[in-house]
MOPAC internal coordinates of N, CA, C and O (Angstrom, degrees):
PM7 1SCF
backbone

  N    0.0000 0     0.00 0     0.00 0    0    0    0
  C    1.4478 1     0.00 0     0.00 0    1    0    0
  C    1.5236 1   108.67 1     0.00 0    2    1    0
  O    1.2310 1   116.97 1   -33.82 1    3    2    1
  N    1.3937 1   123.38 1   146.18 1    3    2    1
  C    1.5605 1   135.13 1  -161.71 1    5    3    2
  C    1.3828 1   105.22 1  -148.96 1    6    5    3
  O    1.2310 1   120.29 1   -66.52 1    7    6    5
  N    1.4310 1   117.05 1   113.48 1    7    6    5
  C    1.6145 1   107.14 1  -175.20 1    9    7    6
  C    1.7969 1    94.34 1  -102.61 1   10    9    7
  O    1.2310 1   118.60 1     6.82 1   11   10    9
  N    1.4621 1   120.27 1  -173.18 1   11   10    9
  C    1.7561 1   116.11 1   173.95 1   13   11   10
  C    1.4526 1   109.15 1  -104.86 1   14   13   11
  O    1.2310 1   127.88 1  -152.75 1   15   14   13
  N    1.8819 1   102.43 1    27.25 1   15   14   13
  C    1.9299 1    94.89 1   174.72 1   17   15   14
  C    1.1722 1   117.98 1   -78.46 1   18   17   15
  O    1.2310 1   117.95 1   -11.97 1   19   18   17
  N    1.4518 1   121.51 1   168.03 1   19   18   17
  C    0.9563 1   130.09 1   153.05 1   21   19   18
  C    1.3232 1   125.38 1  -155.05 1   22   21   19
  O    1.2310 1   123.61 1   -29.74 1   23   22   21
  N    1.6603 1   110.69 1   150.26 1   23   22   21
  C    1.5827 1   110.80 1  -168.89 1   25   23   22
  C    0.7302 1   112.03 1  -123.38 1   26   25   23
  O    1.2310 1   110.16 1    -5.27 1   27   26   25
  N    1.8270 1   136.09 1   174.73 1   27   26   25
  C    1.4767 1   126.20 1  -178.03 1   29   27   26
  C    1.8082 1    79.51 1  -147.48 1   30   29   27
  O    1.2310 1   129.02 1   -66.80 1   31   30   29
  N    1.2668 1   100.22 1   113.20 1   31   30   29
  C    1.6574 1   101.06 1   163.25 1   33   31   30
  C    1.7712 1   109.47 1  -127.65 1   34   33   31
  O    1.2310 1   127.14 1   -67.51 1   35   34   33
  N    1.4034 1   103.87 1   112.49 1   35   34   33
  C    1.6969 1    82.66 1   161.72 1   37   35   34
  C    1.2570 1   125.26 1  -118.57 1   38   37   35
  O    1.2310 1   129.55 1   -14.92 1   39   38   37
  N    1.5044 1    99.20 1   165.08 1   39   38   37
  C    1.4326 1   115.79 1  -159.36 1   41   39   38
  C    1.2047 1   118.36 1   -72.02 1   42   41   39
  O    1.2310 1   116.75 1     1.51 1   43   42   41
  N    1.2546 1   123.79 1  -178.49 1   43   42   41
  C    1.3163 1   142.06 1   144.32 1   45   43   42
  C    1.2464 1   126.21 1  -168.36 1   46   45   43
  O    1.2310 1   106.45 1    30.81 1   47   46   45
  N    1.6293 1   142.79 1  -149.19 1   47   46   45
  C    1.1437 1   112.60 1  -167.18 1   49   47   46
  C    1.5595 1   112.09 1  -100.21 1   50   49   47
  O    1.2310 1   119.85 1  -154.68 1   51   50   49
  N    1.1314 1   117.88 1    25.32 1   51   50   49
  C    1.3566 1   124.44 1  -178.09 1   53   51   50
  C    1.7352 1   110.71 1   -93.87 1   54   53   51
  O    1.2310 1   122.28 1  -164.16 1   55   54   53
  N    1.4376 1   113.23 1    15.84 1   55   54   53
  C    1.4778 1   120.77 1  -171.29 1   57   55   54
  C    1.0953 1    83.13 1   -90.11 1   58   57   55
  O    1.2310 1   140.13 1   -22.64 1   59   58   57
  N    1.9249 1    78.55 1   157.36 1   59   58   57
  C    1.7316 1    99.09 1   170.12 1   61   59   58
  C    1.6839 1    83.02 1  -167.60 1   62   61   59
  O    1.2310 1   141.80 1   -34.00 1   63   62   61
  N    1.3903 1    75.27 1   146.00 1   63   62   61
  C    1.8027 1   101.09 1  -159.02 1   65   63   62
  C    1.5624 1    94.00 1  -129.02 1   66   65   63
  O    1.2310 1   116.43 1   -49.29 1   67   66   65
  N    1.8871 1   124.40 1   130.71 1   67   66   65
  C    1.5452 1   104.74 1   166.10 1   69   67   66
  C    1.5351 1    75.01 1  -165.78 1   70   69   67
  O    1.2310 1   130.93 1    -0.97 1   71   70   69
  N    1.7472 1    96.51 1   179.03 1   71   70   69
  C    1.4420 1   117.34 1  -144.87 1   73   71   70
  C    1.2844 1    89.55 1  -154.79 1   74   73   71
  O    1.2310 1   124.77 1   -41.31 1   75   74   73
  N    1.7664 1   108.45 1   138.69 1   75   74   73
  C    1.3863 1   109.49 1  -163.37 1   77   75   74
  C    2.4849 1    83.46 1  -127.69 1   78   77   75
  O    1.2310 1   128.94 1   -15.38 1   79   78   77
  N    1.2744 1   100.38 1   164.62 1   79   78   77
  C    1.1310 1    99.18 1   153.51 1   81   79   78
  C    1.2601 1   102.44 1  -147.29 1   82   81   79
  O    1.2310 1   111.63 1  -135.08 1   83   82   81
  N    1.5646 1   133.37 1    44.92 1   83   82   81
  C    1.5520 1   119.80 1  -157.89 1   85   83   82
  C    2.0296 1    91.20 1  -104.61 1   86   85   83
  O    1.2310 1   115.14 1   134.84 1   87   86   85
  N    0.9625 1   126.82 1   -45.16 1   87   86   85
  C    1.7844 1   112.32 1   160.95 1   89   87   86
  C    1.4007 1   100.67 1   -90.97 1   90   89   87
  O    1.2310 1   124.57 1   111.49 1   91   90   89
  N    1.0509 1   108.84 1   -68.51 1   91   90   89
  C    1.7247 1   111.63 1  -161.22 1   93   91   90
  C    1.7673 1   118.31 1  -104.56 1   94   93   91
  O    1.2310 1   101.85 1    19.37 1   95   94   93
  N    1.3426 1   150.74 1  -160.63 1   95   94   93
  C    1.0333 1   138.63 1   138.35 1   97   95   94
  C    1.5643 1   106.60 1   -82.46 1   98   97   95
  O    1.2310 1   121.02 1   -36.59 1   99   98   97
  N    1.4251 1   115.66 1   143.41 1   99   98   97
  C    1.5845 1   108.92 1   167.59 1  101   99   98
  C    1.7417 1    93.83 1  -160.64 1  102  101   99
  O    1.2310 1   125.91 1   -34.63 1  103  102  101
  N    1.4567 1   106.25 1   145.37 1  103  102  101
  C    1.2324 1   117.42 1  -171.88 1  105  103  102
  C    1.4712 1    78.27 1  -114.92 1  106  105  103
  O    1.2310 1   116.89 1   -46.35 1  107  106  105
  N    1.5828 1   123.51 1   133.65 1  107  106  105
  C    1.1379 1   116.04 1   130.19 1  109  107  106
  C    2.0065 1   129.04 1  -114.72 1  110  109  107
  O    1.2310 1   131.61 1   -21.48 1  111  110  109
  N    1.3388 1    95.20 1   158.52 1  111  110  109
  C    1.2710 1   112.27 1   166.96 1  113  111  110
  C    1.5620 1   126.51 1   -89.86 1  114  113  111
  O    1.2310 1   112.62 1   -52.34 1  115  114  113
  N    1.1121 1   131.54 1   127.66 1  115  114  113
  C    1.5787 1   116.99 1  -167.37 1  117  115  114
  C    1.4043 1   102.38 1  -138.90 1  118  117  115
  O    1.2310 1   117.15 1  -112.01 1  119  118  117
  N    1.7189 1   123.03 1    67.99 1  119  118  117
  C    1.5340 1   120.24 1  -175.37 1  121  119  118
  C    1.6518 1   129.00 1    -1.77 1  122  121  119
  O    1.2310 1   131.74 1   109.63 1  123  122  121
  N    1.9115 1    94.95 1   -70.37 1  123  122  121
  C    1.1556 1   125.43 1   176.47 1  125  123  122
  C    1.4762 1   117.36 1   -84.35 1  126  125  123
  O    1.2310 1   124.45 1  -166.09 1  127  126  125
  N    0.9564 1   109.07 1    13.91 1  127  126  125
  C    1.6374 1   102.00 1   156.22 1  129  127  126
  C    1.3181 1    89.42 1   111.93 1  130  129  127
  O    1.2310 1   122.45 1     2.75 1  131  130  129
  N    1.7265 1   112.92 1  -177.25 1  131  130  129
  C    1.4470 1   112.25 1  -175.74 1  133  131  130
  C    1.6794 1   113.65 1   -70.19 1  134  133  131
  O    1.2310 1   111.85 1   -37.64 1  135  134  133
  N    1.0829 1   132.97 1   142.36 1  135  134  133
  C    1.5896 1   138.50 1  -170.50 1  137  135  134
  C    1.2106 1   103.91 1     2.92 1  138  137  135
  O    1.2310 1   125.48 1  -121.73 1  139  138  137
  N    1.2634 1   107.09 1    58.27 1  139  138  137
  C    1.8083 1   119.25 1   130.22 1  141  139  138
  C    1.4159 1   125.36 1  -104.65 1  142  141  139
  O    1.2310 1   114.93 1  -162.01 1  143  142  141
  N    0.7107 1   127.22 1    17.99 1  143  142  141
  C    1.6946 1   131.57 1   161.20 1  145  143  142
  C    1.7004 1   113.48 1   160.69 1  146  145  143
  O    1.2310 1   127.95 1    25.28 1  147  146  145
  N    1.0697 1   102.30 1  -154.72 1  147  146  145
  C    1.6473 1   109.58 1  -176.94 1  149  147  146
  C    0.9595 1   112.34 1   -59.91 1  150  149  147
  O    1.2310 1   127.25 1   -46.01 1  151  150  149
  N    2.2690 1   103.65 1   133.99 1  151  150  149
  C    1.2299 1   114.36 1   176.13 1  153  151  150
  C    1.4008 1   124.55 1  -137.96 1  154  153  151
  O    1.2310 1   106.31 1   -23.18 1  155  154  153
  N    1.3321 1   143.04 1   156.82 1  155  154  153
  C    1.3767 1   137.09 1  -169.36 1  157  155  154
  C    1.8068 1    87.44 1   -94.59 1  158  157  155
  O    1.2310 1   128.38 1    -3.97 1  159  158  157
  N    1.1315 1   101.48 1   176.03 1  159  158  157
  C    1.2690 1   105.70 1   168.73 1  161  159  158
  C    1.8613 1    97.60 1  -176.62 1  162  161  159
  O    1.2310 1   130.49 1   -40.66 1  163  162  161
  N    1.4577 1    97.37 1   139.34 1  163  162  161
  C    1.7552 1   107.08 1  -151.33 1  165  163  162
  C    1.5338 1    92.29 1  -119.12 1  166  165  163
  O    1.2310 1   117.42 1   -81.43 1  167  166  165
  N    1.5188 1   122.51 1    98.57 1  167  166  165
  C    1.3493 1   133.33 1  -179.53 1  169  167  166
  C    1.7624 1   112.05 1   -80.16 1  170  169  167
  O    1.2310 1   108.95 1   -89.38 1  171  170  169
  N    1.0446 1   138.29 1    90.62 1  171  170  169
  C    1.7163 1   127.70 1   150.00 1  173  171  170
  C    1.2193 1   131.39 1   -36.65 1  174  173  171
  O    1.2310 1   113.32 1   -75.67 1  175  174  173
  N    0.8000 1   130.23 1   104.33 1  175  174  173
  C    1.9103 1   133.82 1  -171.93 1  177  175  174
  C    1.6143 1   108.57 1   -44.60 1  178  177  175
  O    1.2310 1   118.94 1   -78.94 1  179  178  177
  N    1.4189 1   119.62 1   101.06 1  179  178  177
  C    1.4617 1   120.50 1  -152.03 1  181  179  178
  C    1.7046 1    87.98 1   -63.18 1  182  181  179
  O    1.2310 1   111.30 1   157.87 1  183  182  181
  N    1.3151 1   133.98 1   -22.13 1  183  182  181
  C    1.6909 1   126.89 1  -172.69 1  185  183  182
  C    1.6259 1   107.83 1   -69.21 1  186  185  183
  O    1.2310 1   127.77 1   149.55 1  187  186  185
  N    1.2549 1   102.65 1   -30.45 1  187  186  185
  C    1.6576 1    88.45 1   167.43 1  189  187  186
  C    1.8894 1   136.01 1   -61.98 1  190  189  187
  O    1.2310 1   123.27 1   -38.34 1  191  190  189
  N    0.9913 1   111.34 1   141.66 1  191  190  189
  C    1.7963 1   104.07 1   175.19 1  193  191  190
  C    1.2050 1   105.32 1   -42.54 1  194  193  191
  O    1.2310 1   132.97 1   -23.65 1  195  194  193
  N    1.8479 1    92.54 1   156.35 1  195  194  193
  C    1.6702 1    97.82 1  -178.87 1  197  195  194
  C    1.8341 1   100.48 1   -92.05 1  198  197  195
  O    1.2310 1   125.23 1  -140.87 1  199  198  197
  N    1.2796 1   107.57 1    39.13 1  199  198  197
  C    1.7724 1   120.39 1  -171.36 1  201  199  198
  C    1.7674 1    84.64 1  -111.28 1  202  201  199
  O    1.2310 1   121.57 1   118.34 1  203  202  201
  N    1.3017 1   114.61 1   -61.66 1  203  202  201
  C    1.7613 1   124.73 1  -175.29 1  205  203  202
  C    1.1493 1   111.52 1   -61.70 1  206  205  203
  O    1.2310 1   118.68 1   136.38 1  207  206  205
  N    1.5763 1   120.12 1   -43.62 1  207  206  205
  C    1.5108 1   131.00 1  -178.35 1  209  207  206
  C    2.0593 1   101.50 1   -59.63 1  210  209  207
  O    1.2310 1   126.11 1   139.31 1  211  210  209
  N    0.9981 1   105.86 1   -40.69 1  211  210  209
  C    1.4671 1   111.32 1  -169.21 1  213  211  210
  C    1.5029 1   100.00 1   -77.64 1  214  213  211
  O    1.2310 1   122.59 1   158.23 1  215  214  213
  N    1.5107 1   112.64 1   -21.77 1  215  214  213
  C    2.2558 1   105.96 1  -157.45 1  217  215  214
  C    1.9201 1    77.17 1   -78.21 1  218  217  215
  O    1.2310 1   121.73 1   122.71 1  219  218  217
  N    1.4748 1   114.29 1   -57.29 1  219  218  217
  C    1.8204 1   125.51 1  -162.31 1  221  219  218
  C    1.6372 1    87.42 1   -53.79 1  222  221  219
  O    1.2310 1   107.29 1   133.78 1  223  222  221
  N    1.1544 1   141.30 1   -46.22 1  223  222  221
  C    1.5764 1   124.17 1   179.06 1  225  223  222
  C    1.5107 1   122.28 1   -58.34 1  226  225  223
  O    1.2310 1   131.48 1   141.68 1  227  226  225
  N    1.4682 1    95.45 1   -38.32 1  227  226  225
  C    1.4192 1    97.39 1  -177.13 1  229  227  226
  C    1.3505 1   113.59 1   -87.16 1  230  229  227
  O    1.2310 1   116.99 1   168.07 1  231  230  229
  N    1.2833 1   123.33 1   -11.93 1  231  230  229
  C    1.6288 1   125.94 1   163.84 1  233  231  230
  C    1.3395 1   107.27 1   -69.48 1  234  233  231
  O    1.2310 1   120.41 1   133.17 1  235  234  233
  N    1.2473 1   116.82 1   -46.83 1  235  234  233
  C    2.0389 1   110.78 1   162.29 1  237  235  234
  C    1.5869 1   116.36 1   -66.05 1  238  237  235
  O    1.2310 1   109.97 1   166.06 1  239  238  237
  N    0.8795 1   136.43 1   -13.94 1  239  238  237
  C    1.2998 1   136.03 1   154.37 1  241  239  238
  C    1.3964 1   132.29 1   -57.75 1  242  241  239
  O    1.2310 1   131.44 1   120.18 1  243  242  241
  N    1.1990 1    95.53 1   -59.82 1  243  242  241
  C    2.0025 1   112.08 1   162.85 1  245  243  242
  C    1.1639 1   124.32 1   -41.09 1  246  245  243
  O    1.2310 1   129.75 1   130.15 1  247  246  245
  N    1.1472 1    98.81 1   -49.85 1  247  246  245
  C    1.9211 1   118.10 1  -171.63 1  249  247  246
  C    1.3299 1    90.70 1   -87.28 1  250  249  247
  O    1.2310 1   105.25 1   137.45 1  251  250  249
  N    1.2317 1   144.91 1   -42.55 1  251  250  249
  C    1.6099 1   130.30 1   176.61 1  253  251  250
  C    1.7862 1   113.46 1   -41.68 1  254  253  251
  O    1.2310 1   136.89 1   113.49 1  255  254  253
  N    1.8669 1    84.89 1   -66.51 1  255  254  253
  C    1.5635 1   106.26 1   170.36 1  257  255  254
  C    1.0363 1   154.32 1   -18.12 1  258  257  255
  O    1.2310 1   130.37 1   132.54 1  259  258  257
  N    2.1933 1    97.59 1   -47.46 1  259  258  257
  C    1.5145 1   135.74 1   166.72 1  261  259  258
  C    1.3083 1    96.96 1   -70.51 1  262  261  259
  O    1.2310 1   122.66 1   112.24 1  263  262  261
  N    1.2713 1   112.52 1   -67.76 1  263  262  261
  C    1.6438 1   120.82 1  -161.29 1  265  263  262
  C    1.4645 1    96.94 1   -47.80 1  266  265  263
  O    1.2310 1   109.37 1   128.19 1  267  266  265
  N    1.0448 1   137.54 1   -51.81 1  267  266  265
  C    1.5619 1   133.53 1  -129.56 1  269  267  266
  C    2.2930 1    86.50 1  -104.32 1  270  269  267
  O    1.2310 1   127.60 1   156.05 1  271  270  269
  N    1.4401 1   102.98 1   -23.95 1  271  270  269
  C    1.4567 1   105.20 1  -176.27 1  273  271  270
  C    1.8042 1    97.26 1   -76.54 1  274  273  271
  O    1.2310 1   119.69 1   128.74 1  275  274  273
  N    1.5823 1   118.19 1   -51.26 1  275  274  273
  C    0.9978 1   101.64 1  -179.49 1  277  275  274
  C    1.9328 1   126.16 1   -65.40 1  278  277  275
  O    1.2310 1   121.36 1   153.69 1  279  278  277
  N    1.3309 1   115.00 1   -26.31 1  279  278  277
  C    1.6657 1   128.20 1   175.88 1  281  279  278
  C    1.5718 1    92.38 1   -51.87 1  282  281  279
  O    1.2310 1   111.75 1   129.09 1  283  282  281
  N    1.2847 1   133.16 1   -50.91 1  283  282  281
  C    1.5753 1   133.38 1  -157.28 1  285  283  282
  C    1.5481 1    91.58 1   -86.26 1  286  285  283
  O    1.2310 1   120.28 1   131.28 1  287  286  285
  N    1.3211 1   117.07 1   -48.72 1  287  286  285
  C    1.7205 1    94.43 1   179.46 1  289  287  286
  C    1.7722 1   119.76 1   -64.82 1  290  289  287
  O    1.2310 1   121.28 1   154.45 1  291  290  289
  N    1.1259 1   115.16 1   -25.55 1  291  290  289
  C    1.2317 1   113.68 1   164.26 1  293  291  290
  C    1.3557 1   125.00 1   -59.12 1  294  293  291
  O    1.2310 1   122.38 1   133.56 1  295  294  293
  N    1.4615 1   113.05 1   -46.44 1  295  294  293
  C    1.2567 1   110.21 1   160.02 1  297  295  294
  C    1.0960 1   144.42 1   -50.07 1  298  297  295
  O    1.2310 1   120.29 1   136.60 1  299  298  297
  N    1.6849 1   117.05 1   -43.40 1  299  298  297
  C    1.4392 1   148.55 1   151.29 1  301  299  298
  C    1.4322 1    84.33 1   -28.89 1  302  301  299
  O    1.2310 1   114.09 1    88.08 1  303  302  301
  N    1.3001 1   128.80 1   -91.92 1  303  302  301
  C    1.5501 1   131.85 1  -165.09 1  305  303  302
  C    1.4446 1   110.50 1   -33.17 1  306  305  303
  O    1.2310 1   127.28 1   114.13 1  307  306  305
  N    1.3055 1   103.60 1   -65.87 1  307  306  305
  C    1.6132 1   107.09 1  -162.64 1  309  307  306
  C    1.6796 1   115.69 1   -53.48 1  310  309  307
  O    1.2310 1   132.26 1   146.64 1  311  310  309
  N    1.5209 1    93.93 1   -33.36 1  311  310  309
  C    1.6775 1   106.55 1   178.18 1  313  311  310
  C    1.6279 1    99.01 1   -74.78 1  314  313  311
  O    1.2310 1   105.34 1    97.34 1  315  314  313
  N    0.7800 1   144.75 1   -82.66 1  315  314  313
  C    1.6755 1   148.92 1   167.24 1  317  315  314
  C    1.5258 1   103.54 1    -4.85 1  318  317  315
  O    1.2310 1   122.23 1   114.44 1  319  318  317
  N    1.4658 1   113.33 1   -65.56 1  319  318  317
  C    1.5871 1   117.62 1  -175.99 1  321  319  318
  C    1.5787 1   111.30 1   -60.97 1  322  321  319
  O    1.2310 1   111.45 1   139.35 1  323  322  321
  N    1.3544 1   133.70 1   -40.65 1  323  322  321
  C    1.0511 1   137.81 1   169.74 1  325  323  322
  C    1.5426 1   123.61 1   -48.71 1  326  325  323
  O    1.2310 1   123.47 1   133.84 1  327  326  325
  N    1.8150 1   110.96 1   -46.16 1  327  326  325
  C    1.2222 1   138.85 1   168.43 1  329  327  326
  C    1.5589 1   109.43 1   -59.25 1  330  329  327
  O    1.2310 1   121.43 1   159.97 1  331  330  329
  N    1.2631 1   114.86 1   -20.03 1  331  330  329
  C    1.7079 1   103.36 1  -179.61 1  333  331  330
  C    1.2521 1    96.88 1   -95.28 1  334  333  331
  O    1.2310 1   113.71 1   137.54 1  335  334  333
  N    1.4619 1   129.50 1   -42.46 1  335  334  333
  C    1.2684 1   132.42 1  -155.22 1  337  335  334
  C    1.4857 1   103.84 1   -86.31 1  338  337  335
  O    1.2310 1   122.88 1   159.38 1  339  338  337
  N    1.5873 1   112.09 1   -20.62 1  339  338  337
  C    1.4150 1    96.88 1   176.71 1  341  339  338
  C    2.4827 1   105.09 1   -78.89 1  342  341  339
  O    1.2310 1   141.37 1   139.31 1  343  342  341
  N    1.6704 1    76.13 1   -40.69 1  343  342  341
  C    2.4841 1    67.37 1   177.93 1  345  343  342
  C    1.6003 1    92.14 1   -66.50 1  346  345  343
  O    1.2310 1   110.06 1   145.98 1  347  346  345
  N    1.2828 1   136.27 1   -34.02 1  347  346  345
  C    1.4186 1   104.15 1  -170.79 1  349  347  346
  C    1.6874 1   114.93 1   -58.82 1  350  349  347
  O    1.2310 1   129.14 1   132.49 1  351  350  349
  N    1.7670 1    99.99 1   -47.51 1  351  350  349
  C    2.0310 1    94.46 1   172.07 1  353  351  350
  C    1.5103 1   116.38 1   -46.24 1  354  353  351
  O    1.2310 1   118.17 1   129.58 1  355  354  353
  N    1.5648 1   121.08 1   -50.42 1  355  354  353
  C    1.5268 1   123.14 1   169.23 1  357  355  354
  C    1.5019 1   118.27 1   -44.96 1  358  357  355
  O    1.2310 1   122.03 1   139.56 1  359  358  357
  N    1.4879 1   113.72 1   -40.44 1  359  358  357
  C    1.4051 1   101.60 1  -157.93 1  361  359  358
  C    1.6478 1    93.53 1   -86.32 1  362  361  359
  O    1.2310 1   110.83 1   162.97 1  363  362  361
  N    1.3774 1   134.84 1   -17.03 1  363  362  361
  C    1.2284 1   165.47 1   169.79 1  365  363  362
  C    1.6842 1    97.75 1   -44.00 1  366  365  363
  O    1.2310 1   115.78 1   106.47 1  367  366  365
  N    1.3093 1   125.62 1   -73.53 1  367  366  365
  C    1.3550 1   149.87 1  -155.00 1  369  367  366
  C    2.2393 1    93.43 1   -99.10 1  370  369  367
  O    1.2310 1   126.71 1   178.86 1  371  370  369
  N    1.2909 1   104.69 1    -1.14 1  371  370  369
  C    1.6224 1    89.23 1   166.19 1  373  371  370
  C    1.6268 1    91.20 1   -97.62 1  374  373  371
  O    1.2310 1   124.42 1   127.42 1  375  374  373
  N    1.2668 1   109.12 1   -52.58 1  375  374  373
  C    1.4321 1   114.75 1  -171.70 1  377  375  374
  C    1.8366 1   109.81 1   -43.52 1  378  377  375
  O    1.2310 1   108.75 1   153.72 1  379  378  377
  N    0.9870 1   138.66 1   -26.28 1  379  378  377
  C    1.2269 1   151.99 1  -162.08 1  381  379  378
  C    1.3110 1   100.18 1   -83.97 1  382  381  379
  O    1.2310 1   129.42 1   114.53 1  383  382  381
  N    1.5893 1    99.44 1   -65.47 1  383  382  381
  C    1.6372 1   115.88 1  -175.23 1  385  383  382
  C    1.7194 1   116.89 1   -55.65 1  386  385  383
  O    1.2310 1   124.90 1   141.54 1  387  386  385
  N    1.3491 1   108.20 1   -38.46 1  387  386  385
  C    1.4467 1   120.82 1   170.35 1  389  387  386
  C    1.5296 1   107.86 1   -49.23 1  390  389  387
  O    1.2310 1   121.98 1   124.65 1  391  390  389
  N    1.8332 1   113.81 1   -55.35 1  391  390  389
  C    1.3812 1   108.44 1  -172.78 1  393  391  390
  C    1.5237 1   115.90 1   -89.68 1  394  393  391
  O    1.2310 1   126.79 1  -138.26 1  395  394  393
  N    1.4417 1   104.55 1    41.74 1  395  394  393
  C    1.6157 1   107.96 1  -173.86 1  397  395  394
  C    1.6716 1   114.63 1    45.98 1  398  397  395
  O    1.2310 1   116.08 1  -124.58 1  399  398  397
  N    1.4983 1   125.05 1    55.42 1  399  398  397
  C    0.9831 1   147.77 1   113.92 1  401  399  398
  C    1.4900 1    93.78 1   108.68 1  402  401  399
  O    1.2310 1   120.84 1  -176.59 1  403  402  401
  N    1.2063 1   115.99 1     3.41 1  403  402  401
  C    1.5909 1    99.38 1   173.29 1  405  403  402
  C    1.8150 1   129.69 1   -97.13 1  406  405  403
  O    1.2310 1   125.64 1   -17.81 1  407  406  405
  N    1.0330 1   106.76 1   162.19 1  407  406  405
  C    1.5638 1   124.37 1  -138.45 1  409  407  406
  C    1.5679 1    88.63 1   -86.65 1  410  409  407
  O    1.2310 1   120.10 1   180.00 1  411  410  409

């Protein structure tokens, strides 16, 4: 099933994300933290096998997985790039100091 919504919530660290299977499967999303404000919530059609119910979890899993592998490699980068550019200013400011400080 496919409805034509769409939402735009962003995060921060006040999310909280959990998953119930006690009637139905349902993942919810809760931006603002647990019932503090608006939330998605991702229902599995309880008539499907608990074989199908498990493949649709693990297709939200993957894509979490990717997403959250690529956010840390970016970071990896951004921290790395910062790290050169900060010894390049140092190695910059020895070189200076060596020639009695001029530019």
């Amino acid at each position: 099933m496919s409805t034509a919504y769409s939402h735009t919530y962003f995060l921060d660290g006040k999310l909280d994300v959990t998953g119930t299977t006690a009637v139905a499967p349902v993942l919810y999303v809760e931006p603002d933290g647990r019932h503090r404000g608006p939330h998605v919530s991702f229902h599995i059609d309880s008539k499907l096998s608990a074989e199908e119910q498990a493949d649709i979890a693990d297709c939200f899993a993957r894509a979490v997985v990717s997403w959250a592998a690529e956010l840390r490699a970016n970071a990896d980068k951004q921290r790395t790039t910062a790290d050169e550019l900060a010894a390049a200013q140092a190695e910059i400011e020895r070189l200076r100091a060596e020639q009695g400080g001029a530019a």
